[in-house]
C-alpha positions as CSV (number, residue, x, y, z in Angstrom):
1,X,-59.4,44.2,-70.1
2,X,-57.3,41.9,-71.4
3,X,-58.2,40.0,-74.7
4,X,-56.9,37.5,-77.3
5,X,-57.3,37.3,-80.7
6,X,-57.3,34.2,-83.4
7,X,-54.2,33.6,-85.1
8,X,-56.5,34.2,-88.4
9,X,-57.9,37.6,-87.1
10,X,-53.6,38.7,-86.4
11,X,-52.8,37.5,-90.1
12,X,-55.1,39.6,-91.6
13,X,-53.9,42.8,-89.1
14,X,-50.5,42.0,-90.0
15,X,-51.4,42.0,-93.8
16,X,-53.2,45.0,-93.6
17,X,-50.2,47.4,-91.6
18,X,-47.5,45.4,-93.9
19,X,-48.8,46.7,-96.6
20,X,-48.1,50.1,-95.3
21,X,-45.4,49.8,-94.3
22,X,-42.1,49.6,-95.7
23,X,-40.6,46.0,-96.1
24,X,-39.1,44.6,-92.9
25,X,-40.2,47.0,-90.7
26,X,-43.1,44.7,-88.7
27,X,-40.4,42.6,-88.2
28,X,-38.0,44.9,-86.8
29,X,-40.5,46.6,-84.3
30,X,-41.3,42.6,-83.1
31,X,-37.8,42.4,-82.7
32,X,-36.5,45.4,-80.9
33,X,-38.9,44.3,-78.5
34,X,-38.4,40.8,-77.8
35,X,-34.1,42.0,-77.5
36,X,-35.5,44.5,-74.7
37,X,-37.3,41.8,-72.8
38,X,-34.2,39.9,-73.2
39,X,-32.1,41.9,-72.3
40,X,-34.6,42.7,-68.8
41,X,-34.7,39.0,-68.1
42,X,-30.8,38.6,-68.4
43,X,-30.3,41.7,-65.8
44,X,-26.9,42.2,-67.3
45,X,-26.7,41.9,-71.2
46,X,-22.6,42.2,-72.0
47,X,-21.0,38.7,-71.4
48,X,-23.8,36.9,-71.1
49,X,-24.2,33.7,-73.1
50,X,-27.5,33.7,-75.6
51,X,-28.5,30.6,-77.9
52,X,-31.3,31.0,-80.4
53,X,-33.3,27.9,-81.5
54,X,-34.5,29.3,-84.8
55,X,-37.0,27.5,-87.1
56,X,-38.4,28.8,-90.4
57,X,-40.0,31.9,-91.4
58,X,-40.8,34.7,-89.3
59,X,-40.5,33.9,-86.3
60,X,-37.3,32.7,-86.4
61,X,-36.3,36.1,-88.6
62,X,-37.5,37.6,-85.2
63,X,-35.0,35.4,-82.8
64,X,-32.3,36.0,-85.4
65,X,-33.0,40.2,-85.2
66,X,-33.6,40.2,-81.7
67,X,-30.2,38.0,-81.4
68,X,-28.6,40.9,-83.6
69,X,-29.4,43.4,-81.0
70,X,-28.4,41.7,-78.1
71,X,-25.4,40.9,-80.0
72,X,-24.5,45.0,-80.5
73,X,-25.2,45.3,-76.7
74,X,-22.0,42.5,-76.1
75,X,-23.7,39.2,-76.1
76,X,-22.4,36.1,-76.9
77,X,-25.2,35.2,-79.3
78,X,-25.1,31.7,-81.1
79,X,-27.8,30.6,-83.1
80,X,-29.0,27.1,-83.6
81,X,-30.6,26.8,-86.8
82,X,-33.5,24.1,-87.2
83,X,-34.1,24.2,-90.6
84,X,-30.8,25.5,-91.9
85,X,-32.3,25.7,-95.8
86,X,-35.0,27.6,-94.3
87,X,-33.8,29.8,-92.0
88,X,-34.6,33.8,-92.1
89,X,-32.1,35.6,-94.4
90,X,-31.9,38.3,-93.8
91,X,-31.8,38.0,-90.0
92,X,-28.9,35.9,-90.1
93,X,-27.1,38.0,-92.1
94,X,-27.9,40.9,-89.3
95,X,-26.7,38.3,-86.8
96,X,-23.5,37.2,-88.6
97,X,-23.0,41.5,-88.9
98,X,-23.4,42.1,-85.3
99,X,-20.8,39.2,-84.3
100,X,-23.5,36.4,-83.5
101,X,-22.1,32.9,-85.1
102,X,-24.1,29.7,-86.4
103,X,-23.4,27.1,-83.8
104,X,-21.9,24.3,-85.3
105,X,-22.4,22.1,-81.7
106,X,-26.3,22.5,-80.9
107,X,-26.2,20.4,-77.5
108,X,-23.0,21.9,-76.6
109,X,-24.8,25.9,-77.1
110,X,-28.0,25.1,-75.5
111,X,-26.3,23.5,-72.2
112,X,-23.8,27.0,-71.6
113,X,-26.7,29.1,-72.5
114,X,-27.8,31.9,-70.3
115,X,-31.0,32.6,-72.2
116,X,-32.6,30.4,-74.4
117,X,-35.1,32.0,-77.2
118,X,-37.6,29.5,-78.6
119,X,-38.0,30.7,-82.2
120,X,-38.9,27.1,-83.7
121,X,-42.3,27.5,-84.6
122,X,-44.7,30.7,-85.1
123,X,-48.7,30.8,-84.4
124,X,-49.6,29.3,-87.1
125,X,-47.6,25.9,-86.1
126,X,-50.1,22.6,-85.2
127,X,-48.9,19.8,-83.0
128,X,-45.8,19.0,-80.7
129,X,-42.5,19.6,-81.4
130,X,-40.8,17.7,-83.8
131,X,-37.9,15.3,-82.1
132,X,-34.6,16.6,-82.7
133,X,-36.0,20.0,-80.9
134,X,-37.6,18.2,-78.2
135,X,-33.9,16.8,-77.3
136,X,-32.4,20.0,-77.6
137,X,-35.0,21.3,-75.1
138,X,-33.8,18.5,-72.9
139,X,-30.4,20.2,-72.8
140,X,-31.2,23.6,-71.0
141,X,-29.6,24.4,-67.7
142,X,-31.3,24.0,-64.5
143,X,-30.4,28.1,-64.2
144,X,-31.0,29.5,-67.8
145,X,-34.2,31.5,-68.7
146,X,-36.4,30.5,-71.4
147,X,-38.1,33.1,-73.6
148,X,-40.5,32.0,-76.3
149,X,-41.2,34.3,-79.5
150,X,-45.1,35.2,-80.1
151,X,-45.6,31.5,-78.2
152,X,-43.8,28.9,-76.7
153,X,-43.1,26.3,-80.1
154,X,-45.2,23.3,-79.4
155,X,-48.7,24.9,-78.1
156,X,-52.0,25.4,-80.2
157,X,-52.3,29.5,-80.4
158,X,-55.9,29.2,-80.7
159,X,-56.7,26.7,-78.3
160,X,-54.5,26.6,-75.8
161,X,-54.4,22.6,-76.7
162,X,-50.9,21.3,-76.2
163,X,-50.8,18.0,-78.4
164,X,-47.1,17.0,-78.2
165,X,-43.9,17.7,-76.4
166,X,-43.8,21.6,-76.5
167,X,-41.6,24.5,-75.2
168,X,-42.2,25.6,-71.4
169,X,-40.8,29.1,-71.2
170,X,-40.0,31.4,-68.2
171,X,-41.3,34.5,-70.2
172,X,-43.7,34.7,-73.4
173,X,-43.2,37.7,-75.6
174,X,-46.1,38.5,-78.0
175,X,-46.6,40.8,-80.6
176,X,-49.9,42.9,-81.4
177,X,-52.3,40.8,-79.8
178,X,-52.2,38.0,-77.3
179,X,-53.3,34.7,-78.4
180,X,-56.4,32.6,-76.9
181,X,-53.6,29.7,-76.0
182,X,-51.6,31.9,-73.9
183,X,-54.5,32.8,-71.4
184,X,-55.9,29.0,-71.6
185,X,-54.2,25.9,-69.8
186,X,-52.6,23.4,-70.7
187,X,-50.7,26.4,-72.9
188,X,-50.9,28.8,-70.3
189,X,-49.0,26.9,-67.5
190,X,-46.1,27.1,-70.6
191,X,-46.0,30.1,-71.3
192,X,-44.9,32.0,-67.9
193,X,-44.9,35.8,-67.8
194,X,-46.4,37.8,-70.6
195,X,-45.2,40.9,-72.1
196,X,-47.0,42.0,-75.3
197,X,-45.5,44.1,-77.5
198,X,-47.5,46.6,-80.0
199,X,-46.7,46.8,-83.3
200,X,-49.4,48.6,-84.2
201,X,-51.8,46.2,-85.4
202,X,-55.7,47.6,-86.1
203,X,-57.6,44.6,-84.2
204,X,-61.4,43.8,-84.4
205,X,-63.6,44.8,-81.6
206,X,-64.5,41.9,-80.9
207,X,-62.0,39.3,-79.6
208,X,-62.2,35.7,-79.3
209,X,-61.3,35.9,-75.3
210,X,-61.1,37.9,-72.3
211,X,-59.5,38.6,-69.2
212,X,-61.1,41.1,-66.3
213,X,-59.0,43.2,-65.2
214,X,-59.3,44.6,-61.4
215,X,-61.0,48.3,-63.4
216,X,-63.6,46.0,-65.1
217,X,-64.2,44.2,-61.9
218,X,-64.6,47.2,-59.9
219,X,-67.1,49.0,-62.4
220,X,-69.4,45.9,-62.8
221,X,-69.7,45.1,-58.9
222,X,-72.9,46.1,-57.4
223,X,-73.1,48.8,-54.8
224,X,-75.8,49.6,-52.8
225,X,-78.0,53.3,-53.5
226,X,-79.0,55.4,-50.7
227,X,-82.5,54.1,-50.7
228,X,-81.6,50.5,-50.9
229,X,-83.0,47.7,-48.7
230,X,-82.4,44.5,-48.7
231,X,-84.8,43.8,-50.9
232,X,-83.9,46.3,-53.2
233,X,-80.5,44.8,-53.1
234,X,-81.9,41.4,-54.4
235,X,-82.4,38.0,-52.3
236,X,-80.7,34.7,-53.0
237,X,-82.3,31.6,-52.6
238,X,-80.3,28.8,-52.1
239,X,-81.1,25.0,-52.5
240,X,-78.3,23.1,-51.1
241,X,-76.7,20.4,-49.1
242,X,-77.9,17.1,-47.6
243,X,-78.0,14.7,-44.1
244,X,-75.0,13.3,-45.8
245,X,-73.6,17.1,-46.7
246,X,-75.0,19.4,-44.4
247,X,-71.5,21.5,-45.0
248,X,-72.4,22.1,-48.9
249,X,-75.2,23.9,-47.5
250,X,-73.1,26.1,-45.1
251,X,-70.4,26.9,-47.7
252,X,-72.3,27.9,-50.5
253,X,-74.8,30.2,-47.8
254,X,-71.5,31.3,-46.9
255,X,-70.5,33.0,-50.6
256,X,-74.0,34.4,-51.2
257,X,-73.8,36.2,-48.0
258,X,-70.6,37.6,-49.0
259,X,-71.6,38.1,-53.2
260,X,-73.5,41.7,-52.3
261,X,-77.4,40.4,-52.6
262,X,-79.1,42.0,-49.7
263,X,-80.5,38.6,-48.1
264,X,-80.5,34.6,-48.8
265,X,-83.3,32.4,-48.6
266,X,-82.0,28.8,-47.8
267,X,-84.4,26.0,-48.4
268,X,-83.0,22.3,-47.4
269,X,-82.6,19.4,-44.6
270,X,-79.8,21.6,-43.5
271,X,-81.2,24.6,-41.6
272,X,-80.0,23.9,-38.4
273,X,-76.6,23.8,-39.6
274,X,-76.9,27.0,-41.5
275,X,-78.8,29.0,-39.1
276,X,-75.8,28.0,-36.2
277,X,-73.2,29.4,-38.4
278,X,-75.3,32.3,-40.2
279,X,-78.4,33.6,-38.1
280,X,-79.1,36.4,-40.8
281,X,-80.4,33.8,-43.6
282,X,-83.7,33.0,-44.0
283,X,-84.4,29.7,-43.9
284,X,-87.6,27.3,-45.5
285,X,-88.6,23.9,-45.2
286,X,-89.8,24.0,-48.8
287,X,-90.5,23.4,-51.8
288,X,-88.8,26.1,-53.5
289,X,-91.5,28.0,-55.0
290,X,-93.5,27.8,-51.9
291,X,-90.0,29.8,-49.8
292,X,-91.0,33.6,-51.0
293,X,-89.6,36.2,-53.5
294,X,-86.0,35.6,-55.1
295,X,-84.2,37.4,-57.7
296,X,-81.9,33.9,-58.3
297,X,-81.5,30.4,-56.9
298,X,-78.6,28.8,-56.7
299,X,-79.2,24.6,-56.6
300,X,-77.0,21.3,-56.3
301,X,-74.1,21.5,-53.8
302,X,-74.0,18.8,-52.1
303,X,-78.3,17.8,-52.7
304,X,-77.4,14.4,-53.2
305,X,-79.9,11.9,-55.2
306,X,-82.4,14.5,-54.5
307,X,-83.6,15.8,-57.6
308,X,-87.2,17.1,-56.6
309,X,-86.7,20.7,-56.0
310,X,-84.8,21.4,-59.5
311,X,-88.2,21.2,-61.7
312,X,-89.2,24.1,-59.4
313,X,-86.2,26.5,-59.2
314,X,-85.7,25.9,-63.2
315,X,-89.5,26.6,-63.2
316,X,-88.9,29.9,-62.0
317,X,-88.6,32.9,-64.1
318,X,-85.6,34.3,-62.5
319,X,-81.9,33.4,-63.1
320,X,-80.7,30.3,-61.9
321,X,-77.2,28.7,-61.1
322,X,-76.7,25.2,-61.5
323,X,-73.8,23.2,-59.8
324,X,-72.6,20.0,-58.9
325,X,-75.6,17.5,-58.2
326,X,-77.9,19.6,-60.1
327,X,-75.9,19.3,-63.4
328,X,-76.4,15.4,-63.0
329,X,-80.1,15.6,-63.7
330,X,-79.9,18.2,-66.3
331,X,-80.8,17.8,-70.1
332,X,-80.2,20.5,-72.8
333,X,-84.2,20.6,-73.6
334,X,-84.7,21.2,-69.5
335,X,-82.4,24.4,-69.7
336,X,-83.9,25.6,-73.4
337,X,-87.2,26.0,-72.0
338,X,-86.4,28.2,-70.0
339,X,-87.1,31.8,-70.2
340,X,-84.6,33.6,-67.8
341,X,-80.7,33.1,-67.5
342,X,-79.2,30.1,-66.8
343,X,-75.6,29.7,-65.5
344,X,-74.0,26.2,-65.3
345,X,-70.9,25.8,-63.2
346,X,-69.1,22.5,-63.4
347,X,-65.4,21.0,-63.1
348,X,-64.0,18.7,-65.7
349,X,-65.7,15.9,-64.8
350,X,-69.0,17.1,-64.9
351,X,-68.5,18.7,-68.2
352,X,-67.0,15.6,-68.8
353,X,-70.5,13.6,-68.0
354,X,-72.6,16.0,-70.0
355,X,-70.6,16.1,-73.4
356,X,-70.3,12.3,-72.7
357,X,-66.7,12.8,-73.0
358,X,-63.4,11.6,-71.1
359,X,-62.7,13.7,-68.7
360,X,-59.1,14.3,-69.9
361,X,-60.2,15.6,-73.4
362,X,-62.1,18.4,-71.6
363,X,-59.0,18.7,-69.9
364,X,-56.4,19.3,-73.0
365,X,-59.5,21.1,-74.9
366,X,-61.1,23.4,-72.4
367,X,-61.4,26.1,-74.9
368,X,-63.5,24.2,-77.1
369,X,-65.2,22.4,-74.6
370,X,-66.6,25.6,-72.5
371,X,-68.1,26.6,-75.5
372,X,-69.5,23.9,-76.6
373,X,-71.4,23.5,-73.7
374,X,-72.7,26.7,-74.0
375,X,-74.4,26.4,-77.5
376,X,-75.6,22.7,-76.5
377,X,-77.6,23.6,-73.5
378,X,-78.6,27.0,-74.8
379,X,-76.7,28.8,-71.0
380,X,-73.8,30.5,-70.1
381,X,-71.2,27.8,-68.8
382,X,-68.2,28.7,-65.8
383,X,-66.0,25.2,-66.3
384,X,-63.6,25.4,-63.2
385,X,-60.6,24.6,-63.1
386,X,-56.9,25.6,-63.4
387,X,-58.3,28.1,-65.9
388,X,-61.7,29.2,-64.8
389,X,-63.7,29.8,-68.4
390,X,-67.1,31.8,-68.6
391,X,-68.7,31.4,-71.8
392,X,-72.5,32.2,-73.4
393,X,-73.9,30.8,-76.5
394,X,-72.2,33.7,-78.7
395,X,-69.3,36.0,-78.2
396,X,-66.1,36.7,-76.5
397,X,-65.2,33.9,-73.7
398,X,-64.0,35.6,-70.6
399,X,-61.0,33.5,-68.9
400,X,-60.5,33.8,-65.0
401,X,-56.7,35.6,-64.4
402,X,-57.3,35.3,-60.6
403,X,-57.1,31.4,-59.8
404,X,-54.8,29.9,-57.8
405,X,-54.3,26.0,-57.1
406,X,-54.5,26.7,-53.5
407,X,-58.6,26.7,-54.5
408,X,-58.1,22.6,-55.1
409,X,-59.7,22.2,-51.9
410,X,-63.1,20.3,-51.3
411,X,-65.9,22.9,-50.6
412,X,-64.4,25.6,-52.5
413,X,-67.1,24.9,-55.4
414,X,-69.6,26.1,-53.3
415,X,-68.4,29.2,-52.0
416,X,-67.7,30.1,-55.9
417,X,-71.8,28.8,-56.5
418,X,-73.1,31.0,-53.8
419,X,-71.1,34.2,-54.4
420,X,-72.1,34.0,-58.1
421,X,-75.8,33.0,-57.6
422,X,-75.4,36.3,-55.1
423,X,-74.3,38.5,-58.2
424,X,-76.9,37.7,-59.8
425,X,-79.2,38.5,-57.8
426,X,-78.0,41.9,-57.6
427,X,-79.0,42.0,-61.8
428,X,-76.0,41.3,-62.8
429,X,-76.0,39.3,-66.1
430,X,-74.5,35.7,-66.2
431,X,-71.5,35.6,-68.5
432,X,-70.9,39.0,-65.8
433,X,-71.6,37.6,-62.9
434,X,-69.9,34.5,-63.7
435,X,-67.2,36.5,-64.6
436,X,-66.8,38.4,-61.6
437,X,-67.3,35.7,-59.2
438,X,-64.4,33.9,-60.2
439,X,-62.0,37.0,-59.9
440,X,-63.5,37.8,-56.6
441,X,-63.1,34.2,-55.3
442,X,-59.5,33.9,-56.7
443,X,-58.4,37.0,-55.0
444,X,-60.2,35.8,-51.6
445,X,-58.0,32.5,-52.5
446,X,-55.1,34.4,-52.8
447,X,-55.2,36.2,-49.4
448,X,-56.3,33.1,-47.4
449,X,-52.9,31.3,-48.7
450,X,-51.0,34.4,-48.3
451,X,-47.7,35.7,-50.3
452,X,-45.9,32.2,-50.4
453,X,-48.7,30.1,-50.3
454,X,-50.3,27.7,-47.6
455,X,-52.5,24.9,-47.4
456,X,-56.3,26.9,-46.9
457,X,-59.8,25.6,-46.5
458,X,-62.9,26.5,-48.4
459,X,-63.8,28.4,-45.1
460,X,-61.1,30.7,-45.5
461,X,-62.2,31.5,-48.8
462,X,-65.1,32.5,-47.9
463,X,-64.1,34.6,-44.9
464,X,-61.1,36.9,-47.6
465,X,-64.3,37.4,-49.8
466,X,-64.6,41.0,-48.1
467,X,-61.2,41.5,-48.7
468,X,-60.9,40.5,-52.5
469,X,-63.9,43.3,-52.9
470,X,-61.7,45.9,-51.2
471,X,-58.6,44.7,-53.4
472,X,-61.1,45.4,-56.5
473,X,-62.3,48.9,-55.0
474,X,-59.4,50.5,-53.8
């Protein structure tokens, strides 16, 4: 698993192994591996042209150490210095040693560079970039790489909230821990590949988010025993679609065939639909409670101004998913009540509507938005979007790694509720079936667009679900 720690929770780490450590040496180990991820990004290190942008402090010490190194190794290494007054002293003097200069010609360095390293601000900066780095920015070849130091300079580490103009790097290099921002868009899209580096930092055990990984995946998704049935295996039901969306219904029966329950109960005006495309589900006229034995309902896509059957399914004392028209007749003391789990599943815009926010500040602050959510309607909350986030009242809150924007596609929402209202019918718990559902339907994503990517439907998705298990399994 992959997971992210605060920027306070890293200070104190640091703090704590500094003080054992002789002076300088945190700052070398950061260093010597931020020069060998240069050096891998530049292929070819001797004659290649390498301009630092160095702010204050430490991180800029690290540029200017790093820069040293690559320096030895026959760089050309200039370094730009931000705040002149300010700048790391020691790592200039280690740059100056190792034949790196002080540009005296900023524009002029950044536009021949080969590599760019973005040491302007550390984790601990807050807002964009001030101006005269902006402009530099501006300057960058079309060909150079861009490698940012801990972070790219500009982006909230703790957020993922980018307020200003900020860095967009080809390659983020972080030391001891990785930072919430870096997993969490509008950061993340900034921050291109990541390579953490240890330094040997003694973290807590509990982080502020995480990422599955394919071995988490793989030991949380249900198999079925030798004396399973498919009751045993756990039955869906699923209260979907309308006369004016009969194809809701089909997609979402579609995941929670495919999300390893044993059966699916479908209850809704679109039965004839379902049954023509998936004979195995069972199908009711309704109500709900009236449709037989469930282990989870899924309710909303594509129900319309319909609102009657969600007093019954939230009713019921089994765990239910709630998405798209559902969430529009929710209220914090509906969920509250409620005894069993309770997993809410909507996009910006719906979040949007039940904060009674803009839609673009859930947007910029999705971090902070997911989890409030969470603790205002007392659930577990999967906001979709370019990052998927799972989060429960309390705890770490697990970011999607899988998602591709090949899923913008209209329909793919209800594959995503089915397969996860599927998973939890099979016992496991929300935030992990949540979780896993969004990995699985990202991977399934993923092979319906294929290795350079191609337009796909939700249909496809659905369909590469089989395939995203295997991916997870083999």
């Amino acid at each position: 698993m992959r997971t992210a720690y605060s920027v306070e929770n890293v200070r104190a780490a640091e703090r704590e192994l500094m003080a054992r450590l002789p002076e300088g040496a945190l700052m070398q180990r950061a260093a010597a591996g931020l020069a060998a991820a240069c050096g891998e990004l530049l292929g070819r290190v001797y004659g290649s042209r390498v301009t630092l942008l160095v702010g204050s402090g430490d991180n800029g010490g690290d540029a200017l150490y790093a820069g040293a190194r690559l320096a030895r190794r026959g760089a050309g290494v200039v370094a730009v210095l931000l705040s002149p007054e300010r700048a790391h002293q020691g790592g200039l003097a280690a740059l100056r040693a190792a034949g790196g200069r002080v540009s005296d010609d900023a524009r002029r360095d950044v536009a021949r560079a080969d590599l760019v390293v973005d040491g302007i601000v550390g984790i601990g900066g807050k807002g964009g970039l001030r101006h005269p780095a902006a402009q530099l920015l501006g300057a960058v070849r079309e060909s150079a790489r861009v490698v940012a130091v801990d972070l790219p300079s500009g982006v909230d580490a703790d957020s993922g909230e980018v307020a200003g103009d900020a860095v967009r790097a080809d390659a983020t290099v972080t030391f001891g821990a990785y930072k919430p921002g870096l997993l969490i868009d509008p950061a993340r899209e900034r921050a291109g590949a990541l390579r953490l580096v240890d330094i040997g930092l003694a973290l807590p055990e509990d982080a502020q988010v995480e990422a599955l990984q394919h071995a988490d995946v793989a030991e949380l998704l249900p198999r079925p025993a030798a004396e399973s049935d498919k009751y045993r295996r756990g039955v869906v039901g699923v209260v979907a679609g309308s006369a004016r969306y009969p194809g809701a219904a089909v997609l979402a029966v579609a995941g929670a065939l495919r999300g390893g329950a044993g059966a699916v109960r479908y209850v809704g005006p679109a039965a004839d639909a379902v049954l023509a495309r998936f004979p195995e589900t069972l199908v009711h006229a309704g109500p709900p409670d009236k449709a037989g034995r469930v282990q989870s309902w899924v309710i909303g896509p594509g129900m319309g101004e319909e609102s009657g059957a969600l007093e019954d399914v939230l009713a019921a004392d089994v765990p239910v998913l709630v998405d798209a028209d559902g969430l529009r007749f929710l209220t914090p003391e509906r969920v509250r009540r409620r005894t069993a789990g309770t997993l809410l599943t909507p996009h910006a815009g719906e979040a949007a509507a039940l904060l009674g926010r803009g839609r673009e500040e859930i947007e910029r602050a999705r971090l902070r938005s997911v989890r409030e959510l969470a603790e205002r309607y007392g659930a577990t909350v999967l906001l979709k979007g370019s990052t998927t986030l799972v989060a429960g009242e309390t705890g770490p809150v697990r970011v999607n790694p899988t998602g591709t924007s090949w899923l913008a596609t209209a329909g793919s929402g209800d594959v995503l509720s089915g397969l996860t209202g599927s998973l939890l019918a099979t016992g496991l718990p929300p935030l992990d079936a949540g979780s896993v559902g969004a990995y699985l339907h990202g991977l399934a994503a993923r092979r319906a667009a294929g290795p350079q990517g191609a337009p796909i439907l939700a249909t496809d998705v659905a369909e590469h679900l089989g395939e995203a298990w295997r991916d997870v399994l083999d």
